[in-house]
C-alpha positions as CSV (number, residue, x, y, z in Angstrom):
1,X,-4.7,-16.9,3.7
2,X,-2.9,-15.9,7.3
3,X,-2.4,-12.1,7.0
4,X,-0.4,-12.2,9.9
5,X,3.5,-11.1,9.1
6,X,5.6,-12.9,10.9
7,X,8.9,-11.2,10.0
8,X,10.3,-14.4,8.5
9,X,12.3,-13.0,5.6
10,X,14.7,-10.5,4.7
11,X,16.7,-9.5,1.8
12,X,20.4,-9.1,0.7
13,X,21.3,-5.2,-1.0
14,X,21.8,-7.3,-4.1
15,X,18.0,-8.6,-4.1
16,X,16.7,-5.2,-2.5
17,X,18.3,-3.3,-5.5
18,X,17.1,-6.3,-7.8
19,X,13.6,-5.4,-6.3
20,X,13.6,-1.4,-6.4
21,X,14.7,-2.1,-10.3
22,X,11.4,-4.2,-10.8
23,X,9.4,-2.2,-9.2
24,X,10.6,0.9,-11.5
25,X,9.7,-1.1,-14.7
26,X,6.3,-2.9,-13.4
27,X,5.0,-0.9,-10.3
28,X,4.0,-2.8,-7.4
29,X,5.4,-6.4,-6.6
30,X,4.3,-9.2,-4.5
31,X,6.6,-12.7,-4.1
32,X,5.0,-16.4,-3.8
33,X,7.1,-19.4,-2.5
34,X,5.1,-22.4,-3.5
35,X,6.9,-25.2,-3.8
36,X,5.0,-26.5,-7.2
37,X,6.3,-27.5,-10.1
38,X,8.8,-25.9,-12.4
39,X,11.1,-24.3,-9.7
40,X,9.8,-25.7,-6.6
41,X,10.4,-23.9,-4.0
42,X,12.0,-20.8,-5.7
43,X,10.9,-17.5,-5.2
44,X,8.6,-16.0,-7.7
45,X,8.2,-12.2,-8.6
46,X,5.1,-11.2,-10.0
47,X,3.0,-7.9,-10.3
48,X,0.7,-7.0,-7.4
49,X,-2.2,-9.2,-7.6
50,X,-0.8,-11.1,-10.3
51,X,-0.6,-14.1,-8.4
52,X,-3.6,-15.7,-7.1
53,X,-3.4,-16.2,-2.8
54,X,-4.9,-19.0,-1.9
55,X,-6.7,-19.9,1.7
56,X,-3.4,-21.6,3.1
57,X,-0.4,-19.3,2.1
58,X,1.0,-17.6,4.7
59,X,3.0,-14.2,5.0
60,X,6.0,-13.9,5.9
61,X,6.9,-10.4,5.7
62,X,7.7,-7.9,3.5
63,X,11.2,-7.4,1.7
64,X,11.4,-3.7,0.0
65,X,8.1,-2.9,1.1
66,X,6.5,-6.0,-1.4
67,X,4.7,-8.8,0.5
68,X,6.2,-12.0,1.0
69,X,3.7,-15.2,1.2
70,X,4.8,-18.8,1.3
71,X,2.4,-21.6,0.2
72,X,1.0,-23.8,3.5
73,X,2.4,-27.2,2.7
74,X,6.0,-25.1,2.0
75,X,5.4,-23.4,5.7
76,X,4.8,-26.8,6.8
77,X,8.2,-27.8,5.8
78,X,10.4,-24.1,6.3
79,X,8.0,-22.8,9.4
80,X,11.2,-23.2,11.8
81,X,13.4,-21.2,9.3
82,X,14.3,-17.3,8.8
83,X,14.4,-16.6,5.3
84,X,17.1,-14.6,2.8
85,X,15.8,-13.3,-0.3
86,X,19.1,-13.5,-2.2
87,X,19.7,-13.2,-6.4
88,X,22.3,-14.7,-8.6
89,X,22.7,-15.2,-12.2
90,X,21.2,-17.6,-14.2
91,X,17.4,-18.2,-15.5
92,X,15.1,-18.9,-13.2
93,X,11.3,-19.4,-13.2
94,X,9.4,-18.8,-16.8
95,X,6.8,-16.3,-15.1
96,X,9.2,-14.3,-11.9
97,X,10.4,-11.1,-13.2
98,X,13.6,-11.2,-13.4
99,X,13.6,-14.1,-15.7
100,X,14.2,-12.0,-18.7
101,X,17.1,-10.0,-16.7
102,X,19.5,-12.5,-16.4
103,X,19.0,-13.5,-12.8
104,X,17.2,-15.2,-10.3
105,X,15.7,-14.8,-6.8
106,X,16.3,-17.7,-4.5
107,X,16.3,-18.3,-0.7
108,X,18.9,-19.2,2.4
109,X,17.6,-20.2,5.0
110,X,18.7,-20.2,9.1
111,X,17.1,-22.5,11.6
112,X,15.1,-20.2,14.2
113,X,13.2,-21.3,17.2
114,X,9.5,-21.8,16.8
């Protein structure tokens, strides 16, 4: 795993207040972009440590204080991006977070040099 941030992603108020709520009702928080099955390449909010890093997921940043990693093949694909930690209603991915709540993290995305 690259432990290097590289200050890749951000947040809109709407997720940062999304996040600060999480955090209240499970403590710390850590977000996964794989790009597996399910939902793809949506964010996933999980517990600190409750999702397992593997050698080639990268870091992006941090949104709200809560490390953001991106699986390798996905940074492959988005490395040339800035990402935007955004949330809107609907269901999203059985085992994020906010599933139960109603909503769902996903990502924009802007082109950045590389």
């Amino acid at each position: 795993m690259s432990e290097a941030a590289l200050d890749r992603v951000a947040c809109t108020p709407e997720a940062a207040a999304w996040i600060r709520r999480l955090r209240a009702a499970h403590g710390e928080l850590m977000f996964h972009q794989s790009g597996g099955c399910c939902d793809g390449s949506s964010p996933m909010c999980y517990p600190q440590g409750g999702f397992r890093l593997g050698a080639r997921d990268v870091k992006l940043g941090d949104v709200e204080g809560c490390p953001y990693y991106i699986g390798g093949h996905q940074w492959e694909r988005w490395k040339h991006t800035t990402l935007l930690l955004d949330v809107v209603p609907g269901r999203g991915g059985g085992f994020s977070l906010e599933a139960p709540e109603g909503v769902r993290f996903i990502v924009r995305s802007d082109v950045c040099a590389p």
